[in-house]
C-alpha positions as CSV (number, residue, x, y, z in Angstrom):
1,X,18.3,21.3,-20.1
2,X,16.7,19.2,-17.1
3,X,12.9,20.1,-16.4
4,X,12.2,21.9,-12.9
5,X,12.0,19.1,-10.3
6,X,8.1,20.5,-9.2
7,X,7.1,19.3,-13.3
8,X,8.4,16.0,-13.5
9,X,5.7,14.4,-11.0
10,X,3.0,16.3,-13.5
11,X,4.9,14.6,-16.5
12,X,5.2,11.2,-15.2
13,X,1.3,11.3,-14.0
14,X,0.4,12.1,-17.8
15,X,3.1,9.4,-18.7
16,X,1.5,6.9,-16.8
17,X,-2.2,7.2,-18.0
18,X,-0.5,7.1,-21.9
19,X,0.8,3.7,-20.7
20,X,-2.5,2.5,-19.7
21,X,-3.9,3.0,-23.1
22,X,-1.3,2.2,-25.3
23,X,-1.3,-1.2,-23.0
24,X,-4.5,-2.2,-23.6
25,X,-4.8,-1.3,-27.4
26,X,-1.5,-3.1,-27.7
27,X,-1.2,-5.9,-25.8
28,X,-3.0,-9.6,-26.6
29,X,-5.3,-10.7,-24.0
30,X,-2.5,-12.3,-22.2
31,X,-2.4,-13.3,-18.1
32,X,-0.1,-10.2,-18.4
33,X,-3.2,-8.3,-19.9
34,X,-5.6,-9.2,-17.4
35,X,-3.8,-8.2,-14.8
36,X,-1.4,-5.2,-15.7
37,X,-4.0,-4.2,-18.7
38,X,-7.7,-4.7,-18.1
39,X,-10.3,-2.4,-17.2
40,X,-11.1,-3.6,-13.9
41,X,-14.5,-2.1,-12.5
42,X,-13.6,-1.4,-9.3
43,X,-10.7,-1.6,-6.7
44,X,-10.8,-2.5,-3.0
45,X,-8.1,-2.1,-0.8
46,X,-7.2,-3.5,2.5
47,X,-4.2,-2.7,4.3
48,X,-2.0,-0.1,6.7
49,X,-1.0,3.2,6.6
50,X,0.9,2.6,3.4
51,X,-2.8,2.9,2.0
52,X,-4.9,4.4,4.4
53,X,-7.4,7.4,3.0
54,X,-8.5,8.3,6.2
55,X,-10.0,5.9,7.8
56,X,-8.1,6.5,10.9
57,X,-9.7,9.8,10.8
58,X,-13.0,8.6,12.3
59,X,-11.2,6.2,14.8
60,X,-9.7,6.9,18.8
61,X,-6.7,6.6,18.2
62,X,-3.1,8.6,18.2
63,X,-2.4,7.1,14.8
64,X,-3.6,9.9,12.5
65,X,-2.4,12.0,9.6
66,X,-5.6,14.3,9.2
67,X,-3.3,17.7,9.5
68,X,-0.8,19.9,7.9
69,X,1.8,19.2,7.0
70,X,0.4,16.3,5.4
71,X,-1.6,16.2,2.2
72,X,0.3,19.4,1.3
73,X,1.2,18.3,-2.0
74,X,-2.4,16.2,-2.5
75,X,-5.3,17.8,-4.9
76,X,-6.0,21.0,-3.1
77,X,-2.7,20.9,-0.6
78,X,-5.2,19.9,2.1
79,X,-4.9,17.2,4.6
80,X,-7.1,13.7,3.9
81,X,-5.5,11.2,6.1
82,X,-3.1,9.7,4.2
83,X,0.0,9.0,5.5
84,X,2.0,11.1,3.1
85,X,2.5,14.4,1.3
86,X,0.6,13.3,-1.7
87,X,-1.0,10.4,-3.0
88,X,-0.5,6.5,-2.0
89,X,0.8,3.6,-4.1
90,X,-3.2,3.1,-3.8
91,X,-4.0,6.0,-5.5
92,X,-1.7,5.5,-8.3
93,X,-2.8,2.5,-9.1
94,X,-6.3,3.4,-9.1
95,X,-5.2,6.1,-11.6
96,X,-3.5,3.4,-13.5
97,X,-6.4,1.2,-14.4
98,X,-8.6,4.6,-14.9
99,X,-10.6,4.7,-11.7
100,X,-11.1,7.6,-9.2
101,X,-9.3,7.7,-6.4
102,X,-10.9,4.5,-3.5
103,X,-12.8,6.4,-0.9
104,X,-12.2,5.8,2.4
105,X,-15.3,3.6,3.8
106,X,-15.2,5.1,7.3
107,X,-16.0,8.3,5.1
108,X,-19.3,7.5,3.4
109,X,-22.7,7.5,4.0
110,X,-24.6,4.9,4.1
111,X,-26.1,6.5,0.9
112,X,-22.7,7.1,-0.9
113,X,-21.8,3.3,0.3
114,X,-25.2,2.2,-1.9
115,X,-24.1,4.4,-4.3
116,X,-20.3,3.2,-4.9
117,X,-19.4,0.4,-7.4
118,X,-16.0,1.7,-8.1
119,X,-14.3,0.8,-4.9
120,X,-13.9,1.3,-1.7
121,X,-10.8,1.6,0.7
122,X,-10.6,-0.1,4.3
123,X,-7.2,0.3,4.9
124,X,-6.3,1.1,8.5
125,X,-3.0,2.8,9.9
126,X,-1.4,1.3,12.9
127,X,-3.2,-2.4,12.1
128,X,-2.0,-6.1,11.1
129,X,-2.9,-9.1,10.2
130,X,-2.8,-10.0,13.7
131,X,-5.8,-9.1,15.4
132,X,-3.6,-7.2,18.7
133,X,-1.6,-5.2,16.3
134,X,-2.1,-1.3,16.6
135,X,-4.2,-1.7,19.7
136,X,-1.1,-0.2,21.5
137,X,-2.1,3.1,20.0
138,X,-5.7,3.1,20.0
139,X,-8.5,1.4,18.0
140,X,-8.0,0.1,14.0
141,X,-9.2,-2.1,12.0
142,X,-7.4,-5.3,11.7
143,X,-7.0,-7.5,8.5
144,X,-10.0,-9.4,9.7
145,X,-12.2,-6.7,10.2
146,X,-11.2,-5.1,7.2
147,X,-12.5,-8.4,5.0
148,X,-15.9,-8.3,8.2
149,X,-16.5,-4.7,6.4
150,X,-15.9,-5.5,2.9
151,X,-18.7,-8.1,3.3
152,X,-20.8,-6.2,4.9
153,X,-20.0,-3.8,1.7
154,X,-21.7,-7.1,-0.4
155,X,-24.4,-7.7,1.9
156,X,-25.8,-3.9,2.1
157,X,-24.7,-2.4,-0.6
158,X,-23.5,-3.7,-3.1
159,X,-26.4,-5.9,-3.3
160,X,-29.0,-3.0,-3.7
161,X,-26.3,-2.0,-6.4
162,X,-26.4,-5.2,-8.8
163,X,-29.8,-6.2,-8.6
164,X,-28.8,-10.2,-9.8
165,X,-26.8,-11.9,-7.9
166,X,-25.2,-13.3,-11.7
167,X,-24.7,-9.3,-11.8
168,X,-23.1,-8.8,-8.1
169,X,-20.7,-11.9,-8.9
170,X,-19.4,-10.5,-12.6
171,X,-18.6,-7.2,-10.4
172,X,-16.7,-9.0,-7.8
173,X,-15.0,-11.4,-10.0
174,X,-13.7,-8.4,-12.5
175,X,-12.8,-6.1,-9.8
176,X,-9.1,-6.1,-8.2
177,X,-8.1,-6.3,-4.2
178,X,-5.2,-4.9,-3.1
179,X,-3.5,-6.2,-0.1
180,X,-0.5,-4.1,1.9
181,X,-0.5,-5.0,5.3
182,X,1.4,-7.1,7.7
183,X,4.6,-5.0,8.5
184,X,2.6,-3.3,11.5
185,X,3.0,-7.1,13.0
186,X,6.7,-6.9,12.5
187,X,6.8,-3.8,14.3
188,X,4.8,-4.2,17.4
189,X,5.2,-7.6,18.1
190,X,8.8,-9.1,16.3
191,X,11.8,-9.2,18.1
192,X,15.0,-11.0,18.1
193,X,14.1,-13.2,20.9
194,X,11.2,-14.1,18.6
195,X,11.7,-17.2,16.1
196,X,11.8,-15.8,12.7
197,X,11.1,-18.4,10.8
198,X,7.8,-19.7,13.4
199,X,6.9,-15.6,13.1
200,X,6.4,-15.7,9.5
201,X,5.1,-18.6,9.1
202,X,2.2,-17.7,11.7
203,X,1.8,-14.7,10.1
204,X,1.1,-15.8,6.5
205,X,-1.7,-18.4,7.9
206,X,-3.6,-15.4,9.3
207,X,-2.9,-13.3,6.2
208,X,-3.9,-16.5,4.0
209,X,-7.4,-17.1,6.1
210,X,-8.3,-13.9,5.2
211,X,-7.2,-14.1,1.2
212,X,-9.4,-17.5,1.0
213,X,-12.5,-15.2,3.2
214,X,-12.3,-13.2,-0.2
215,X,-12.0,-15.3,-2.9
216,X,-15.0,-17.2,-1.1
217,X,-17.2,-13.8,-1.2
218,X,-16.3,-13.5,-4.8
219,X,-12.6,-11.7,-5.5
220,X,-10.9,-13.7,-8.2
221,X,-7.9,-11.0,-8.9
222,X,-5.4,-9.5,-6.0
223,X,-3.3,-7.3,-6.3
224,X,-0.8,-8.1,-3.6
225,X,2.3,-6.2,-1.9
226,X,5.1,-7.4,0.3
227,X,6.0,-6.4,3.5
228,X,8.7,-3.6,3.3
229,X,12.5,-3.7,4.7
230,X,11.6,-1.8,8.2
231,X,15.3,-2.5,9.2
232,X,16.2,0.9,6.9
233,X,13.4,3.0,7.7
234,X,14.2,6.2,9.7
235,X,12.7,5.0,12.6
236,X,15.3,2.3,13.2
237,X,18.3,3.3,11.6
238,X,18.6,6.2,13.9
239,X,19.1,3.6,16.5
240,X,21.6,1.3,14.3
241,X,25.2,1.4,14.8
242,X,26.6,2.9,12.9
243,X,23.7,5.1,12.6
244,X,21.7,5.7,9.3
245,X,22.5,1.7,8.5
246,X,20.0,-0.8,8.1
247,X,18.7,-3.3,11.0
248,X,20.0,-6.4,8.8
249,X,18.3,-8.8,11.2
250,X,15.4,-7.0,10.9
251,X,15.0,-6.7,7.1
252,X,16.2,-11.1,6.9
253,X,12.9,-11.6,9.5
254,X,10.8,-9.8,6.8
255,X,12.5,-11.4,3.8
256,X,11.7,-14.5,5.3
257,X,8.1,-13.9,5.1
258,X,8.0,-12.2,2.3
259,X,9.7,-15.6,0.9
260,X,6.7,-17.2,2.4
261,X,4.3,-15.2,0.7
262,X,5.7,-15.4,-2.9
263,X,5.5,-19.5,-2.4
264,X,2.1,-19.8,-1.3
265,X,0.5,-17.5,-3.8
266,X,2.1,-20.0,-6.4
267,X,0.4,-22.5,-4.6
268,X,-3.1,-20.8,-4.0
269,X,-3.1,-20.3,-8.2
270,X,-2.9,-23.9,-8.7
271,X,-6.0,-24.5,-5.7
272,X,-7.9,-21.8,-7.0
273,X,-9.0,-21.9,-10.6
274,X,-10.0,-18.4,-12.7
275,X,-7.6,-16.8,-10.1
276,X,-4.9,-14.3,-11.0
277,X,-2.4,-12.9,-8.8
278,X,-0.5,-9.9,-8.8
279,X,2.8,-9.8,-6.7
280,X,4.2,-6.6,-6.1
281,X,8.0,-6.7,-4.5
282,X,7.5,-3.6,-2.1
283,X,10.7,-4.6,-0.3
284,X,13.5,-4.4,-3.0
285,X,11.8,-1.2,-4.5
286,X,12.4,0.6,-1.2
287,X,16.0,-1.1,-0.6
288,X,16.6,-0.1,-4.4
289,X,15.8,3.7,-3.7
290,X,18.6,3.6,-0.6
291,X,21.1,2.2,-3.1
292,X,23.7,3.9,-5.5
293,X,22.8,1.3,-8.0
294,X,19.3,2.8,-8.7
295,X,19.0,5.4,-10.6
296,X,16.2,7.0,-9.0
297,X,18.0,7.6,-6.0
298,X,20.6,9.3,-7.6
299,X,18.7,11.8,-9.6
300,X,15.1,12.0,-7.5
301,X,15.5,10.9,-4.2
302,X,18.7,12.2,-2.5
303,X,17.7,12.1,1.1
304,X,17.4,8.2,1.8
305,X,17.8,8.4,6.3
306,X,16.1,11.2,7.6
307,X,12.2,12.2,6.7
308,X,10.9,15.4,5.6
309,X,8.8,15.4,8.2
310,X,9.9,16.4,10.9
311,X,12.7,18.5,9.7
312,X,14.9,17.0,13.0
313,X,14.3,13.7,13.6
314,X,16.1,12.1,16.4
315,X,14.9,9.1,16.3
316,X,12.4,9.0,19.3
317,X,9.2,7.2,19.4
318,X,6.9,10.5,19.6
319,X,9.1,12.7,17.3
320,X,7.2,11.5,14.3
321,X,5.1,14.4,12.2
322,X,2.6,15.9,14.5
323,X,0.5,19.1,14.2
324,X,3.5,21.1,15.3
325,X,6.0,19.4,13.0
326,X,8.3,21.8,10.7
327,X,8.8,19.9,7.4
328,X,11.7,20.2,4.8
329,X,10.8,23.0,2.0
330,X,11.5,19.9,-1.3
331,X,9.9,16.5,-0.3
332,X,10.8,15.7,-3.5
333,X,14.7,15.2,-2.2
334,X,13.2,12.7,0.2
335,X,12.5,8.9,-0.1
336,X,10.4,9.1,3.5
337,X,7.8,12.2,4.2
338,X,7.4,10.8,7.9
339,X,9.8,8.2,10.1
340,X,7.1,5.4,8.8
341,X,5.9,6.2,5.2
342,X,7.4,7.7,1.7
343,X,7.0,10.5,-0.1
344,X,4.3,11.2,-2.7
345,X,6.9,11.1,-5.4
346,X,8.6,7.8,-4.1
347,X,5.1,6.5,-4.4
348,X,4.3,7.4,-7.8
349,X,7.8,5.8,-8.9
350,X,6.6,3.0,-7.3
351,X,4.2,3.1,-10.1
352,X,6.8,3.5,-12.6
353,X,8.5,0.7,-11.6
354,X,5.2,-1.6,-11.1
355,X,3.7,-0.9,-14.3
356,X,6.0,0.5,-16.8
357,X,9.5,-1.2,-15.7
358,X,7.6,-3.8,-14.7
359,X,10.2,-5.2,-12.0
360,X,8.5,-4.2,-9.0
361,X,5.1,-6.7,-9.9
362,X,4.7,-9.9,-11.9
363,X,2.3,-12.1,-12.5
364,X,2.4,-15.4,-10.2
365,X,2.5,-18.6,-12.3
366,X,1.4,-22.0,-11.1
């Protein structure tokens, strides 16, 4: 007999956590350990609306998720800001390595900010790498910004926190940075006028200035996503012909950088010594969830082109989730919650896949 669909996201939380542990007891103090094992001390995220925890909240912009029906599957059913119905890939990885969920910095007091060594979350919807992206809808924080922030987290904070600086720098170097950001560039600014391959390549030096702006204030292990295929998300394919297909175009420009990326981590792990990498394929686990070949899709996810939220979506630049928005009754039978983002349940198999599959992330070799 099959469980009730509303249990198995309970389960496979509980599951995950188990995994944790019986990783680390289990596991030699491998690269793999470090990295997919350890007890990292804190975890700081930069990025988009993938991972945004409400930042957005507290900026002008029309890039916001702070009401109903978002958050209505999150701890309390409430809104928070993120850009789902539940929890972010962010979240679940911070569950995963046993820390609370990353707080969103635009949230705390200057007293809670002194009083966090656990992480912190800077993520931005709407924002890029590139400093213009997302200022079409109002103001963000950019990739740079994000990384201006984080030190001003060291320099404040963090530093009234860890009272030697030997102290400050065992923090840094044991925590883990996640990076998911970039595909807000693709979107504003890519088109098929555009050079491709002169695109990406721009875009990975920007995103690559910022890395090195980390590792110099101290980060030693990222965590880092690709871009995702935007060519099948609902907000293009109800453009595509025939509708409900993927931009293919589209999804090659973002391969292309994604390509990039993969390459140059290699080669930033041979520059950099005592520095791991994490590289999580974000792309192929969303193409995999459209696809009859995965399994999840099949028996989870049924609904792979149109978003819960709203409940008719034709496609049109403001018909996204608003305040007004009816939303399916199951977001559970949907891959995407809004045009842009996935459900809280395609997030947490995200998880799955990252850490228990383990062929979503792997651990970049020299």
């Amino acid at each position: 007999m099959s469980l009730p669909s509303s249990l198995k996201p309970c389960l496979l939380l509980l599951f995950l956590c188990l995994l944790n542990v019986s990783t680390i007891k289990s596991k030699p103090l491998t690269q793999e350990t470090v990295l997919f094992g350890a007890k990292f001390p804190a975890l700081y995220v930069i990025g988009d609306s993938l991972v945004d925890s409400g930042n957005n909240n507290h900026l002008e912009t029309i890039a916001k998720s702070n009401f109903p029906p978002y958050g209505s599957d999150f701890e309390g059913g409430k809104p928070t800001g993120r850009f789902s119905n539940g929890k972010t890939i962010a979240d679940y990885i911070a569950i995963y390595y046993g820390l609370p969920l990353v707080p969103a910095y635009m949230e705390l007091s200057e007293e809670q900010k002194n009083n966090t060594s656990t992480g912190i979350n800077y993520a931005s919807a709407s924002c890029g790498i590139l400093p213009g992206t997302g200022k079409q809808v109002g103001k963000c924080l950019s990739m740079s910004v994000q990384v201006d922030l984080f030190k001003e987290t060291i320099d404040k904070n963090l530093k009234k926190k860890f009272k030697t600086q030997s102290e400050l720098s065992k923090h840094l170097a044991e925590s883990l940075f996640m990076t998911a950001i970039g595909i807000n560039d693709y979107s504003f600014f890519y088109n098929k006028t555009i050079d491709a391959n002169d695109f990406a390549t721009k875009l990975l030096h920007e995103f690559l200035i910022q890395i090195k702006r980390l590792h110099g204030l101290g980060a030693r292990k990222f965590f880092i996503n690709n871009l995702k295929p935007l060519g099948c998300y609902p907000n293009i394919i109800a453009h595509t012909v025939p509708r409900g297909s993927c931009d293919d175009d589209l999804n090659l420009a973002v391969a292309l950088y994604n390509a990039k990326l993969r390459r140059s981590l290699s080669h930033m792990k041979q520059k950099f010594s005592k520095t791991s990498f994490l590289y999580s394929d974000y792309f192929n686990f969303m193409l995999g969830l459209r696809g009859p070949s995965s399994n999840h899709a099949s028996s989870n996810l049924m609904n792979s082109t149109s978003p819960c939220c709203p409940s008719v979506y034709d496609g049109g630049v403001l018909t996204g989730c608003r305040a007004n928005s009816s939303s399916c009754k199951m977001p559970n039978t949907h891959i995407f919650f809004d045009p842009f983002h996935p459900t809280q349940l395609a997030n947490f198999m995200y998880a799955i896949g990252c850490f228990q599959e383990r062929k979503i992330c792997h651990v970049v070799r020299d």
